[in-house]
mmCIF file as Biopython writes it, N, C-alpha, C and O atoms, coordinates in Angstrom:
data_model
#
loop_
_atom_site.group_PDB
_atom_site.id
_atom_site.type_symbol
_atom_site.label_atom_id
_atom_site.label_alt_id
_atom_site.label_comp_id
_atom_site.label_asym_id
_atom_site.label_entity_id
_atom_site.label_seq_id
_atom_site.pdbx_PDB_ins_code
_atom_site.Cartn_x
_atom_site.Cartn_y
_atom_site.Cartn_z
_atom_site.occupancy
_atom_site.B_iso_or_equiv
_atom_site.auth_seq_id
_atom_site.auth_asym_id
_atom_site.pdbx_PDB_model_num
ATOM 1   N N  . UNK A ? 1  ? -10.467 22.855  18.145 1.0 0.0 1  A 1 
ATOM 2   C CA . UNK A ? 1  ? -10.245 21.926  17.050 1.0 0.0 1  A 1 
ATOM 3   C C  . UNK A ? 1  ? -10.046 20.521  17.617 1.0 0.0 1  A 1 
ATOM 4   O O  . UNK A ? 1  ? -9.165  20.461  18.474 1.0 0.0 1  A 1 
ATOM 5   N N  . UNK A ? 2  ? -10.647 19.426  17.337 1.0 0.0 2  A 1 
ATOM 6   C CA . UNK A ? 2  ? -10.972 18.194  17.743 1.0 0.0 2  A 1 
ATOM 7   C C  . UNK A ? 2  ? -9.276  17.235  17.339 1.0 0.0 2  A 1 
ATOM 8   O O  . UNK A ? 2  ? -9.014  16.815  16.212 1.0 0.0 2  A 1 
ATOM 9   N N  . UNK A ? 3  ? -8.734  17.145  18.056 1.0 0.0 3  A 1 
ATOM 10  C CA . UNK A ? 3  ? -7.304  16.229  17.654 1.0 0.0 3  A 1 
ATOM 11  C C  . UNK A ? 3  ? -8.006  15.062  17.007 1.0 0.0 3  A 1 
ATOM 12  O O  . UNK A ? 3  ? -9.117  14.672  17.366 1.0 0.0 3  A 1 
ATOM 13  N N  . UNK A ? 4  ? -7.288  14.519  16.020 1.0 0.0 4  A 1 
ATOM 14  C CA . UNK A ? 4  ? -7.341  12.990  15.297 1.0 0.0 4  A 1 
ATOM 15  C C  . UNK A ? 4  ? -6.465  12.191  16.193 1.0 0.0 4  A 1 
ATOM 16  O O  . UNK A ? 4  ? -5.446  12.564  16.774 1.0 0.0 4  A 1 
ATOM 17  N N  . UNK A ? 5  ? -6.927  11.257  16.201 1.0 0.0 5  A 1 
ATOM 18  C CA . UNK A ? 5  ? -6.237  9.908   16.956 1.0 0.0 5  A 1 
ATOM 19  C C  . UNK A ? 5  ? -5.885  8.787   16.004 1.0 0.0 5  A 1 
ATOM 20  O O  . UNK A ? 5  ? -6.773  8.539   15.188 1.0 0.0 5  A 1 
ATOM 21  N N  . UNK A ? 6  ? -4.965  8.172   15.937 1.0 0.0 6  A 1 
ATOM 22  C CA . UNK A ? 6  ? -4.669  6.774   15.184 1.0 0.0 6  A 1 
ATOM 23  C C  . UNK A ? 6  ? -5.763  5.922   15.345 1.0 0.0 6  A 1 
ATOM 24  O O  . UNK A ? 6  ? -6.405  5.772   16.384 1.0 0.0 6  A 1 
ATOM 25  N N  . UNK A ? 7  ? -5.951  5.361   14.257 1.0 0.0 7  A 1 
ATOM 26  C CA . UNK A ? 7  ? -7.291  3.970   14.204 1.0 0.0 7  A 1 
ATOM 27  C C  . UNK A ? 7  ? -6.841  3.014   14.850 1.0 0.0 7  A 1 
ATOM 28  O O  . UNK A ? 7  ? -5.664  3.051   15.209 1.0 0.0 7  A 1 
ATOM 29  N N  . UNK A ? 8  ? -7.570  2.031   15.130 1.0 0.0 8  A 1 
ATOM 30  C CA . UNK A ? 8  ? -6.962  0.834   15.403 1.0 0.0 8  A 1 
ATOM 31  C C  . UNK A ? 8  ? -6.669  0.404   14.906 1.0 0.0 8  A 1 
ATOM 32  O O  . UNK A ? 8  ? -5.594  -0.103  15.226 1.0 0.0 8  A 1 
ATOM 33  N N  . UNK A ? 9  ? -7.343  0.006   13.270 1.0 0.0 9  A 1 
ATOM 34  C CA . UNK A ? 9  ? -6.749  -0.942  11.902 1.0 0.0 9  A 1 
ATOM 35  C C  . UNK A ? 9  ? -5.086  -0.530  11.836 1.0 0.0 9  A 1 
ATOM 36  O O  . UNK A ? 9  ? -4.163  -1.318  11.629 1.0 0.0 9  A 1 
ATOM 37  N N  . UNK A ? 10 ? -5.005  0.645   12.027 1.0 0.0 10 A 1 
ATOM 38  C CA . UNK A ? 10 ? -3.367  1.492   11.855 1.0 0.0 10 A 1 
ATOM 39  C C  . UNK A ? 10 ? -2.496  0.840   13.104 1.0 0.0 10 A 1 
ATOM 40  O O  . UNK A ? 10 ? -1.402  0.551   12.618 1.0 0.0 10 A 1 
ATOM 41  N N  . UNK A ? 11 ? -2.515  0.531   14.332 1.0 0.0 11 A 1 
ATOM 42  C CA . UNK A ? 11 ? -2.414  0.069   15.449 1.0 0.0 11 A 1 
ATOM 43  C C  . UNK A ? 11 ? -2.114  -0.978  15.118 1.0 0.0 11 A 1 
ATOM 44  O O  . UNK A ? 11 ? -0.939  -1.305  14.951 1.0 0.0 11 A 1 
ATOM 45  N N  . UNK A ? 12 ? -3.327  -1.921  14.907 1.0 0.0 12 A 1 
ATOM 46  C CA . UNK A ? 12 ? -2.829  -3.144  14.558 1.0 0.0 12 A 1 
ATOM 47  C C  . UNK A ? 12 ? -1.850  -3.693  13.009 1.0 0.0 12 A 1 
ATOM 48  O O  . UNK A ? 12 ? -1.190  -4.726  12.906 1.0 0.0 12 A 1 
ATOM 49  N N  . UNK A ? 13 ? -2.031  -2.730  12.073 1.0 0.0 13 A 1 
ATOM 50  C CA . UNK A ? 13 ? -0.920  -3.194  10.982 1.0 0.0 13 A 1 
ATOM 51  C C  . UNK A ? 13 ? 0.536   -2.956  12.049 1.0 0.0 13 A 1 
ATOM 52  O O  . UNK A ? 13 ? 1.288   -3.927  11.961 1.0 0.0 13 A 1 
ATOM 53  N N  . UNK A ? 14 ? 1.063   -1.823  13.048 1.0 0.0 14 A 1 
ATOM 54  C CA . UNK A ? 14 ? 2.126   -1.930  13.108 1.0 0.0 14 A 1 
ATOM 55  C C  . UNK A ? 14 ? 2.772   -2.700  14.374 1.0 0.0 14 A 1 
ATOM 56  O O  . UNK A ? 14 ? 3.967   -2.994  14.416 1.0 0.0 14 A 1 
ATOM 57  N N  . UNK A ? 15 ? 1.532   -3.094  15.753 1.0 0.0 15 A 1 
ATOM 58  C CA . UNK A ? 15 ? 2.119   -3.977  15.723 1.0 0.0 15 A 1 
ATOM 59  C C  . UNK A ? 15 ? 2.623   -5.286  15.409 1.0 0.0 15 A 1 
ATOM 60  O O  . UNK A ? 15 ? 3.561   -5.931  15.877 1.0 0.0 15 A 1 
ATOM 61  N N  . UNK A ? 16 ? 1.257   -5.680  13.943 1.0 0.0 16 A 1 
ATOM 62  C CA . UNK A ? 16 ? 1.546   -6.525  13.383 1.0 0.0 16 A 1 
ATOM 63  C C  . UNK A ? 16 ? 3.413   -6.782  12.188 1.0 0.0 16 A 1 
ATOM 64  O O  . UNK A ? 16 ? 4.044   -7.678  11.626 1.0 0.0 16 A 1 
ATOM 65  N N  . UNK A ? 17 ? 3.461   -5.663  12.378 1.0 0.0 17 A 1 
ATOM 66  C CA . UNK A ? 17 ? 4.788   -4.835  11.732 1.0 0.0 17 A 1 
ATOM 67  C C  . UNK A ? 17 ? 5.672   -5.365  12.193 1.0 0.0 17 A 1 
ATOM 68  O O  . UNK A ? 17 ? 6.152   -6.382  11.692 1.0 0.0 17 A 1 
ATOM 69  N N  . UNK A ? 18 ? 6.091   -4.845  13.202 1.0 0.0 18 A 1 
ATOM 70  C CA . UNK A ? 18 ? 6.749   -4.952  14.708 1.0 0.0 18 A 1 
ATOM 71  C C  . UNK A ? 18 ? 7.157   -6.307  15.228 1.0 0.0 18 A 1 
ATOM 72  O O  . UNK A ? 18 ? 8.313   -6.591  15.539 1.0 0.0 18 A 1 
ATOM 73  N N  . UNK A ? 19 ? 6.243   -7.031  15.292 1.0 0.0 19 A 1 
ATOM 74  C CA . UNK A ? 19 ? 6.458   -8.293  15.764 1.0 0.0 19 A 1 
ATOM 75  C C  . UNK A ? 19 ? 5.546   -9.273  15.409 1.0 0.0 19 A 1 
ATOM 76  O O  . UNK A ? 19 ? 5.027   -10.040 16.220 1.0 0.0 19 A 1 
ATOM 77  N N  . UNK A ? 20 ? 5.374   -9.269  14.425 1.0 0.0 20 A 1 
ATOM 78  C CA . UNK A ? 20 ? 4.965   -10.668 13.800 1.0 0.0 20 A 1 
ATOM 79  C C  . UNK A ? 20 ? 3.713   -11.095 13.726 1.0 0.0 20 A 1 
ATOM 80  O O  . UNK A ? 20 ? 3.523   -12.021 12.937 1.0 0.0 20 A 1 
ATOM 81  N N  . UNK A ? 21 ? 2.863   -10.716 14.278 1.0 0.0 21 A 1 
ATOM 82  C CA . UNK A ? 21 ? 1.611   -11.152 14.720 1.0 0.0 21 A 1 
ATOM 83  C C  . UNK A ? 21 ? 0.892   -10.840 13.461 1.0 0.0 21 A 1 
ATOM 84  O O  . UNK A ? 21 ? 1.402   -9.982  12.740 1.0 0.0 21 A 1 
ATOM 85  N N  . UNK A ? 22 ? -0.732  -11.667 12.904 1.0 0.0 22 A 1 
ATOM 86  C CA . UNK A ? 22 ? -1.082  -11.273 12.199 1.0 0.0 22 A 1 
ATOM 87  C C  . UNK A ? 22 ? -1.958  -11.019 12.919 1.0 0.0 22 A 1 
ATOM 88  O O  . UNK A ? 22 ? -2.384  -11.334 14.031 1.0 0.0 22 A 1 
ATOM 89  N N  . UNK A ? 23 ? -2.300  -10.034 11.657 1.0 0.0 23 A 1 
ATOM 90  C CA . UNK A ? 23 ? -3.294  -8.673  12.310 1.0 0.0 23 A 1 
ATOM 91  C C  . UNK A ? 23 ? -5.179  -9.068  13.063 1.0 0.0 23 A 1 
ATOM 92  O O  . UNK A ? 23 ? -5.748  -8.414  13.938 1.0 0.0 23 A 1 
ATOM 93  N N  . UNK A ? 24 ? -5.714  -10.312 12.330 1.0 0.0 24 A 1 
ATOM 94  C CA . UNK A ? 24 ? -6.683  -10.870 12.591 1.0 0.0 24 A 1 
ATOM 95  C C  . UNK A ? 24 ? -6.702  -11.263 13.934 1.0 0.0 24 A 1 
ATOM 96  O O  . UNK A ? 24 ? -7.634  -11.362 14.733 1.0 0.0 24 A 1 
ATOM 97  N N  . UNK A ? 25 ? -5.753  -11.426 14.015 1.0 0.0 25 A 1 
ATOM 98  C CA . UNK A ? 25 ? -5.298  -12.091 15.719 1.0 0.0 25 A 1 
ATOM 99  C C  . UNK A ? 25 ? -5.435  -11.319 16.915 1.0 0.0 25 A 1 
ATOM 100 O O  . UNK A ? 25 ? -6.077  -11.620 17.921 1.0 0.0 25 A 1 
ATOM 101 N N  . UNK A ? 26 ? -4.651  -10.123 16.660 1.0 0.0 26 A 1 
ATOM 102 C CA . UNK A ? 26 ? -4.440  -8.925  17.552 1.0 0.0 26 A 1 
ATOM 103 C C  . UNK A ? 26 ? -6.143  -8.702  18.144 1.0 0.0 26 A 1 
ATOM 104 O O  . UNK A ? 26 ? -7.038  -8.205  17.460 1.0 0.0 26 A 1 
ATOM 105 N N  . UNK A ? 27 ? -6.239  -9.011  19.018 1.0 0.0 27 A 1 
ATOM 106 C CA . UNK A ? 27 ? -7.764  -8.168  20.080 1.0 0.0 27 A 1 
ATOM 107 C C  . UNK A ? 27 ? -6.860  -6.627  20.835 1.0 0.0 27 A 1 
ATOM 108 O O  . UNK A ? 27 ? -6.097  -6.898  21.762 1.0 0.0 27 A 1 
ATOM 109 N N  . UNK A ? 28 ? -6.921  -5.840  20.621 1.0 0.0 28 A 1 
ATOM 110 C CA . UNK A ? 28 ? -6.448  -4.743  21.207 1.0 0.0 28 A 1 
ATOM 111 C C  . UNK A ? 28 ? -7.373  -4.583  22.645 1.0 0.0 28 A 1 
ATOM 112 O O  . UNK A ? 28 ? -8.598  -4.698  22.677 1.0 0.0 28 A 1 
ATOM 113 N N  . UNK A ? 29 ? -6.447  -4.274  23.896 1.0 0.0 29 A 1 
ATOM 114 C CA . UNK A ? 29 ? -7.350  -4.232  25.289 1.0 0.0 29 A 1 
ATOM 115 C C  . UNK A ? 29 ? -7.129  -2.800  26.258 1.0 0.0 29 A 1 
ATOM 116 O O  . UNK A ? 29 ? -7.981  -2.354  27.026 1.0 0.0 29 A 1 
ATOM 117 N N  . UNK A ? 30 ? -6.033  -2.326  26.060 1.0 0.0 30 A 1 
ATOM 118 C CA . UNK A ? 30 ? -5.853  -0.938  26.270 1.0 0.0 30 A 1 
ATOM 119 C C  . UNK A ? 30 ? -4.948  -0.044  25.394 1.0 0.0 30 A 1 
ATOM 120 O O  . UNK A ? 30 ? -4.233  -0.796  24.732 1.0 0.0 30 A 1 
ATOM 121 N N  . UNK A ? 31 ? -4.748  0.934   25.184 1.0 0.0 31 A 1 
ATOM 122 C CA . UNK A ? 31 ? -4.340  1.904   24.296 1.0 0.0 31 A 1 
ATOM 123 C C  . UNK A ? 31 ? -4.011  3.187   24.846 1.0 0.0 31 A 1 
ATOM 124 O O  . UNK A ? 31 ? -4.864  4.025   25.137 1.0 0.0 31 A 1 
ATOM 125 N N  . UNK A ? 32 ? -2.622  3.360   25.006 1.0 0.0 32 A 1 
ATOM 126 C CA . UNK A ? 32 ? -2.339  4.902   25.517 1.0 0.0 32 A 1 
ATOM 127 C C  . UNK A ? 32 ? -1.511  5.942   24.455 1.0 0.0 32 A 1 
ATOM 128 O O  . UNK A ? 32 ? -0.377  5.638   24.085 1.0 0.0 32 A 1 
ATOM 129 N N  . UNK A ? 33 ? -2.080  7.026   24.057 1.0 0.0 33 A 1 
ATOM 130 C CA . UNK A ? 33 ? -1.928  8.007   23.056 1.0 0.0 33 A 1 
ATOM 131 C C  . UNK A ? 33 ? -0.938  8.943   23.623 1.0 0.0 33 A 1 
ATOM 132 O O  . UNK A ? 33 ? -0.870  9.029   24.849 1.0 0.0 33 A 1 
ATOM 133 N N  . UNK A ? 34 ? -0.109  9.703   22.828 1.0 0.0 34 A 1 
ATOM 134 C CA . UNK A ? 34 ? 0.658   11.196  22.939 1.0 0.0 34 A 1 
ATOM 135 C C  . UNK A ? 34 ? 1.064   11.896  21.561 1.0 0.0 34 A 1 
ATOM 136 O O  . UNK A ? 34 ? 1.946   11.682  20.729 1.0 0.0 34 A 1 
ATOM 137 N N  . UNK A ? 35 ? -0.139  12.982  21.710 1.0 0.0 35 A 1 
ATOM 138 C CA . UNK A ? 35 ? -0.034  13.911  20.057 1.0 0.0 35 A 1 
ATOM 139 C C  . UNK A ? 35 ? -0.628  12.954  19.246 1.0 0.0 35 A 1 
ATOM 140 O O  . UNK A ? 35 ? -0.105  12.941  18.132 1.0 0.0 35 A 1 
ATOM 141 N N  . UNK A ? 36 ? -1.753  11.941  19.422 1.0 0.0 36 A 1 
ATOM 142 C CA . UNK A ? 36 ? -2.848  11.689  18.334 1.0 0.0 36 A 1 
ATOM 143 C C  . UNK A ? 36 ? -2.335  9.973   18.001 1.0 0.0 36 A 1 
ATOM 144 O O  . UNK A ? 36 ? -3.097  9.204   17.415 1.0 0.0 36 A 1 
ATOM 145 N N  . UNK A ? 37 ? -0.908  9.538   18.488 1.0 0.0 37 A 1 
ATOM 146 C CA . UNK A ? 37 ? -0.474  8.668   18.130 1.0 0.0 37 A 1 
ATOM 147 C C  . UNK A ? 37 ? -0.775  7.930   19.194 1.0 0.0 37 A 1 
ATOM 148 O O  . UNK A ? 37 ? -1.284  8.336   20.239 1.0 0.0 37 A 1 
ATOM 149 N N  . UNK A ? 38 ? -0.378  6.564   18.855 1.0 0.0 38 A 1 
ATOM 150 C CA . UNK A ? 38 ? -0.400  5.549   19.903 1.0 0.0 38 A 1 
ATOM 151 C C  . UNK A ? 38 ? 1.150   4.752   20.381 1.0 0.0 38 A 1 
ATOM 152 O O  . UNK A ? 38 ? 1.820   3.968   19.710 1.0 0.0 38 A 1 
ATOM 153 N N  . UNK A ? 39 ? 1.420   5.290   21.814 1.0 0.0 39 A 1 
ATOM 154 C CA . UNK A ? 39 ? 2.755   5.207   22.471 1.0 0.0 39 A 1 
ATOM 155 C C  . UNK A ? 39 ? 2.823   4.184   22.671 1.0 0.0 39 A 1 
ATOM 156 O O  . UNK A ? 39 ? 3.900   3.738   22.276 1.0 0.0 39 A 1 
ATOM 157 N N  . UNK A ? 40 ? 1.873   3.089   23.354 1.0 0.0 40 A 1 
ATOM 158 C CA . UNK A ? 40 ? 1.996   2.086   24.164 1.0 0.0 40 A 1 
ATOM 159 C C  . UNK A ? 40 ? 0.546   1.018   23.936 1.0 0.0 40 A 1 
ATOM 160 O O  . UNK A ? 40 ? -0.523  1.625   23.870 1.0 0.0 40 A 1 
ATOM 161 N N  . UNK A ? 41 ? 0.509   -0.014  23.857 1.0 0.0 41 A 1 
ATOM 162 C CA . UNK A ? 41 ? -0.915  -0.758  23.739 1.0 0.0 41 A 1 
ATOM 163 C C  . UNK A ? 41 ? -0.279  -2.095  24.336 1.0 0.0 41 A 1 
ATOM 164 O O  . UNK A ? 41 ? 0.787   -2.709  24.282 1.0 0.0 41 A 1 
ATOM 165 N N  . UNK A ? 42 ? -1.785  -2.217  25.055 1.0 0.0 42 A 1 
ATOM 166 C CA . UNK A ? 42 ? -1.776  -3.727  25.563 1.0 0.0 42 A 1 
ATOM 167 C C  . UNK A ? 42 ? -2.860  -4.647  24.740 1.0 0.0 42 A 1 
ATOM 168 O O  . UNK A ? 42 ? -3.831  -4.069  24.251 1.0 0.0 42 A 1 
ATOM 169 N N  . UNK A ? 43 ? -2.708  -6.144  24.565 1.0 0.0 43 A 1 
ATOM 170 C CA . UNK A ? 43 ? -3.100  -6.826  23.509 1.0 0.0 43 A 1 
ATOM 171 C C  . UNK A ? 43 ? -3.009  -8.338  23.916 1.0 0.0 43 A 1 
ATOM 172 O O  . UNK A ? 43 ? -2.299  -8.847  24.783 1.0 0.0 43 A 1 
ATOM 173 N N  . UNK A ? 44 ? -4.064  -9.024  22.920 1.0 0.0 44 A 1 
ATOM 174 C CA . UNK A ? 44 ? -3.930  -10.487 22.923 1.0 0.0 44 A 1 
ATOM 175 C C  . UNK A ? 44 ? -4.078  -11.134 21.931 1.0 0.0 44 A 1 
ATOM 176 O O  . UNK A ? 44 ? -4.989  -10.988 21.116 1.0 0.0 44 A 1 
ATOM 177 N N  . UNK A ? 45 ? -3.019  -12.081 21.879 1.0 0.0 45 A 1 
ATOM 178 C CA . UNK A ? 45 ? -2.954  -13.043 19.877 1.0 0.0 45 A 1 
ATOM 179 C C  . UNK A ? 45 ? -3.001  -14.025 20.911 1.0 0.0 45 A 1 
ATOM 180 O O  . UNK A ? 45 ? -2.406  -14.101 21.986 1.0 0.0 45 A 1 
ATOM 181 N N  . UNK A ? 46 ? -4.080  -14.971 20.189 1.0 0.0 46 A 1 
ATOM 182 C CA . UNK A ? 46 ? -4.270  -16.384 20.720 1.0 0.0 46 A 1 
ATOM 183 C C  . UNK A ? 46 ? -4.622  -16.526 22.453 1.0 0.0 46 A 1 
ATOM 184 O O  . UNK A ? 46 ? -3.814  -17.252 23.032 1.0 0.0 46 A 1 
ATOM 185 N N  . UNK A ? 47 ? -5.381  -16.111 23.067 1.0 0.0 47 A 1 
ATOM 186 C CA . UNK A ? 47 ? -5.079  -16.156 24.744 1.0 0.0 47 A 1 
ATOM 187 C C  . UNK A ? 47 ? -4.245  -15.719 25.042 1.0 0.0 47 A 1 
ATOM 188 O O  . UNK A ? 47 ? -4.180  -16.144 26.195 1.0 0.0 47 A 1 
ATOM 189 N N  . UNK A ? 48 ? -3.063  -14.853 24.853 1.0 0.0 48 A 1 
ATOM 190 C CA . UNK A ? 48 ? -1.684  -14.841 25.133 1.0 0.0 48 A 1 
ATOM 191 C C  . UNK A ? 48 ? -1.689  -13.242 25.612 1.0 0.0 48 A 1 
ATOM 192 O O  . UNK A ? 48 ? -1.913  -12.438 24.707 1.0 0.0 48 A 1 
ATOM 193 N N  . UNK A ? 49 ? -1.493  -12.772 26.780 1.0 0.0 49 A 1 
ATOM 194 C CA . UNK A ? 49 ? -1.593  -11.209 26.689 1.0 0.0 49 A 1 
ATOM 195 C C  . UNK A ? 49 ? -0.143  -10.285 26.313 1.0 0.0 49 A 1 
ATOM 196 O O  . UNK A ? 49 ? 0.818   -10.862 26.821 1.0 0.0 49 A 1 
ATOM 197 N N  . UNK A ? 50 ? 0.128   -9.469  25.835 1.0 0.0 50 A 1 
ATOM 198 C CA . UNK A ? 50 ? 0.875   -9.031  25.272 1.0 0.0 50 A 1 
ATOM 199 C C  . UNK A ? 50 ? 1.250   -7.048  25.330 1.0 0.0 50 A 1 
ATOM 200 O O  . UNK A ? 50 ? 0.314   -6.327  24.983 1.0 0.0 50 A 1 
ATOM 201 N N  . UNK A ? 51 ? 2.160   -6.580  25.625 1.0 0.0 51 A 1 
ATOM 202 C CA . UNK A ? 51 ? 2.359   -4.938  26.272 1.0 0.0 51 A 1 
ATOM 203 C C  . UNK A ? 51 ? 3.558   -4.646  25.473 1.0 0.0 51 A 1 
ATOM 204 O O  . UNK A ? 51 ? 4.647   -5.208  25.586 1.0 0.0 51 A 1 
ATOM 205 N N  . UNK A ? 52 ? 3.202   -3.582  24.542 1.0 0.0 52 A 1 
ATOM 206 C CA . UNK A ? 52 ? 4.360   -2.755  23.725 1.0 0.0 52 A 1 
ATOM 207 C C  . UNK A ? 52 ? 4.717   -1.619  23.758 1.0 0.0 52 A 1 
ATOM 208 O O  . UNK A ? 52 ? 3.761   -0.846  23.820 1.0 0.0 52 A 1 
ATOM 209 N N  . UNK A ? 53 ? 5.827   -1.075  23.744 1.0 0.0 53 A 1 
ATOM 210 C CA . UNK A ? 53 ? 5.690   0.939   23.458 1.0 0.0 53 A 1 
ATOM 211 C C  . UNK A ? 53 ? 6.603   0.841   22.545 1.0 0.0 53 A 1 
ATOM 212 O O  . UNK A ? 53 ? 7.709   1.381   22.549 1.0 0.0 53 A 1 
ATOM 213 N N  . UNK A ? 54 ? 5.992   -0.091  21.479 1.0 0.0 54 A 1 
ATOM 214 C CA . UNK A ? 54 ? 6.401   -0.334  20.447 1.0 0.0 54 A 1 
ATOM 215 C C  . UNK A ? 54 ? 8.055   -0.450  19.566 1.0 0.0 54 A 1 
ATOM 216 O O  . UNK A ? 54 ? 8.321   -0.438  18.364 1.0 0.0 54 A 1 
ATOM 217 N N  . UNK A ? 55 ? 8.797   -0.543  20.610 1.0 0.0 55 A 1 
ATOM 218 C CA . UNK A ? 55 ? 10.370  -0.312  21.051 1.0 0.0 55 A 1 
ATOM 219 C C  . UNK A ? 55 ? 10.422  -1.977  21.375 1.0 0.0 55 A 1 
ATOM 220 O O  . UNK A ? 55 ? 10.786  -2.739  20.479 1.0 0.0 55 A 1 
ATOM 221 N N  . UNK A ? 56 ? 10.109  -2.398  22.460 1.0 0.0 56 A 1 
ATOM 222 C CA . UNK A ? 56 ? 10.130  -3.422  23.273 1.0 0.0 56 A 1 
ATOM 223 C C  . UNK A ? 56 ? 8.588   -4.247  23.117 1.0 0.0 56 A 1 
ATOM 224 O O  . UNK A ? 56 ? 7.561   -3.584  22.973 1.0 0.0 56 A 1 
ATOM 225 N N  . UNK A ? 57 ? 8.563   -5.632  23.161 1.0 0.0 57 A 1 
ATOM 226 C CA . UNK A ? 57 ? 7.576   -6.720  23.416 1.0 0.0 57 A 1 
ATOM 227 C C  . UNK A ? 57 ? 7.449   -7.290  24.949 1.0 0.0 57 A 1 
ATOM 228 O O  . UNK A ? 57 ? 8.183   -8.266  25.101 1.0 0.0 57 A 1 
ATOM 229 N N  . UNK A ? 58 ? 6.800   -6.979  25.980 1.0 0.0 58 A 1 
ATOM 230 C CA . UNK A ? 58 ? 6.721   -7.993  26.849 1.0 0.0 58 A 1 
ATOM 231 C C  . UNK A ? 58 ? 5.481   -9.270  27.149 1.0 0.0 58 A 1 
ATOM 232 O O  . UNK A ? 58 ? 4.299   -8.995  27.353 1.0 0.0 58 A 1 
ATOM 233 N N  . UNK A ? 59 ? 6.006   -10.604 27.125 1.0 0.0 59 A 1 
ATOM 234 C CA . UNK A ? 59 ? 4.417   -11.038 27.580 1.0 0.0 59 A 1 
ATOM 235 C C  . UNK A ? 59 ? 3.647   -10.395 29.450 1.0 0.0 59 A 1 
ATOM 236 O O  . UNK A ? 59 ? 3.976   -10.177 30.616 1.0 0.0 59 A 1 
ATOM 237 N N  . UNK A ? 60 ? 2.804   -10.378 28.760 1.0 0.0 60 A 1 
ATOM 238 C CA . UNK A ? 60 ? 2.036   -9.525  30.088 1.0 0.0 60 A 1 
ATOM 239 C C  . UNK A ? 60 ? 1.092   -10.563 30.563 1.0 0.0 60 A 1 
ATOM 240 O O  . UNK A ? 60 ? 0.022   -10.374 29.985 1.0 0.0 60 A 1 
ATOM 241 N N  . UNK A ? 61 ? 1.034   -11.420 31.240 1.0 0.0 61 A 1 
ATOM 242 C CA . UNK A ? 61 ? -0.144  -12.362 31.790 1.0 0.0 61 A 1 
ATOM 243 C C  . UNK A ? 61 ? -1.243  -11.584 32.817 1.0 0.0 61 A 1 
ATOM 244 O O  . UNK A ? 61 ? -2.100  -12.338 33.278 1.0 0.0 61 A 1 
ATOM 245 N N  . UNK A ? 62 ? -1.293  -10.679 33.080 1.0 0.0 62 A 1 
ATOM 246 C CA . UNK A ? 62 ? -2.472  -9.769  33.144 1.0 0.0 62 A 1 
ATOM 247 C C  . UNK A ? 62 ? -3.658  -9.644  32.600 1.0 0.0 62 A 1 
ATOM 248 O O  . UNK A ? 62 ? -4.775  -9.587  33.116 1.0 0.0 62 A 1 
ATOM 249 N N  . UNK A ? 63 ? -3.122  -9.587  30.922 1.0 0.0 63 A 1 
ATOM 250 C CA . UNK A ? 63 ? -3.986  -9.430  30.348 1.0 0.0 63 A 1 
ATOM 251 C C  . UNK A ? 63 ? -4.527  -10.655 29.293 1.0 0.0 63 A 1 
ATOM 252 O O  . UNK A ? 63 ? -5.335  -10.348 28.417 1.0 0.0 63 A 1 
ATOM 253 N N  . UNK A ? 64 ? -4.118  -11.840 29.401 1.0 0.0 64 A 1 
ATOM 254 C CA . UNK A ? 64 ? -3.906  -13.251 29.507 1.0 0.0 64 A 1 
ATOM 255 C C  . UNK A ? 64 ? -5.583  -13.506 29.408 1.0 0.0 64 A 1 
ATOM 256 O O  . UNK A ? 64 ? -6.326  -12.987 30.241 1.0 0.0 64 A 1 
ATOM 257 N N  . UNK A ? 65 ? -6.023  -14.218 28.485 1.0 0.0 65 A 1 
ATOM 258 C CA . UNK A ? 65 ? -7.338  -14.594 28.608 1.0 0.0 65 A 1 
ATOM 259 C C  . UNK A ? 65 ? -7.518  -15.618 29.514 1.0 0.0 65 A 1 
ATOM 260 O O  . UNK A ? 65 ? -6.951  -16.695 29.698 1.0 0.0 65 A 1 
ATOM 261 N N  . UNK A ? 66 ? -8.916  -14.737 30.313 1.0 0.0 66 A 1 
ATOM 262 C CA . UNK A ? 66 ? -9.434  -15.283 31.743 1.0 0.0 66 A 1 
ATOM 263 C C  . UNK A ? 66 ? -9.451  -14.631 32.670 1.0 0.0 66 A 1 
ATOM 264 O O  . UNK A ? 66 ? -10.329 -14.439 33.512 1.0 0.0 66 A 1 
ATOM 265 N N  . UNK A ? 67 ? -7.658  -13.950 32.463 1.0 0.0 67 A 1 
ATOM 266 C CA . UNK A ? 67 ? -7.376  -13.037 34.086 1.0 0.0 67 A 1 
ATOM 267 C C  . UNK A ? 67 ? -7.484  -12.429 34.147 1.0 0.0 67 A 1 
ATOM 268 O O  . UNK A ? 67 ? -6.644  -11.743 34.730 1.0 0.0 67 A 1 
ATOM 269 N N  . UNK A ? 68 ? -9.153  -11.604 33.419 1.0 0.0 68 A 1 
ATOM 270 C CA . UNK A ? 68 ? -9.779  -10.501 34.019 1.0 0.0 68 A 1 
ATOM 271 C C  . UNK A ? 68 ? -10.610 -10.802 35.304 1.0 0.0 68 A 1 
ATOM 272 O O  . UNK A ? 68 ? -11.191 -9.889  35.892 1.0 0.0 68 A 1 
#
C-alpha cells in the first residue's frame, strides 16, 4: 500500500502558520518526512534561507539565495 505524503500547498500554509511568512513567498528547498508528515523543511522568503521542525525557526544562510 503506497503511503500518502503531505503536499506542499499543506507545508507551506503551516509554515506560513507558524511564522508569518506568506505563503507566495515560501520557495520550499528540502523536505524531511516521518509517517507521511513533514518533520522538518528548509526554505526561502525573499533571498533569505530559512530551517524549521516546525517547533523552532532558524535563519540558515546555506540555503540563502546564491549559496548554492
Amino acid at each position: 500500500m503506497k503511503q500518502l505524503i503531505e503536499s506542499n500547498a499543506s507545508i507551506k500554509a503551516r509554515i506560513a502558520e507558524c511564522w508569518g511568512f506568506q505563503r507566495k513567498q515560501i520557495v520550499l528547498l528540502e523536505l524531511g518526512y516521518h509517517d507521511g508528515w513533514c518533520d522538518h523543511a528548509a526554505f526561502r522568503v525573499r533571498g533569505v534561507g530559512y530551517s524549521t521542525d516546525f517547533k523552532t525557526l532558524v535563519m540558515d544562510p546555506v540555503w540563502d539565495e546564491g549559496a548554492e
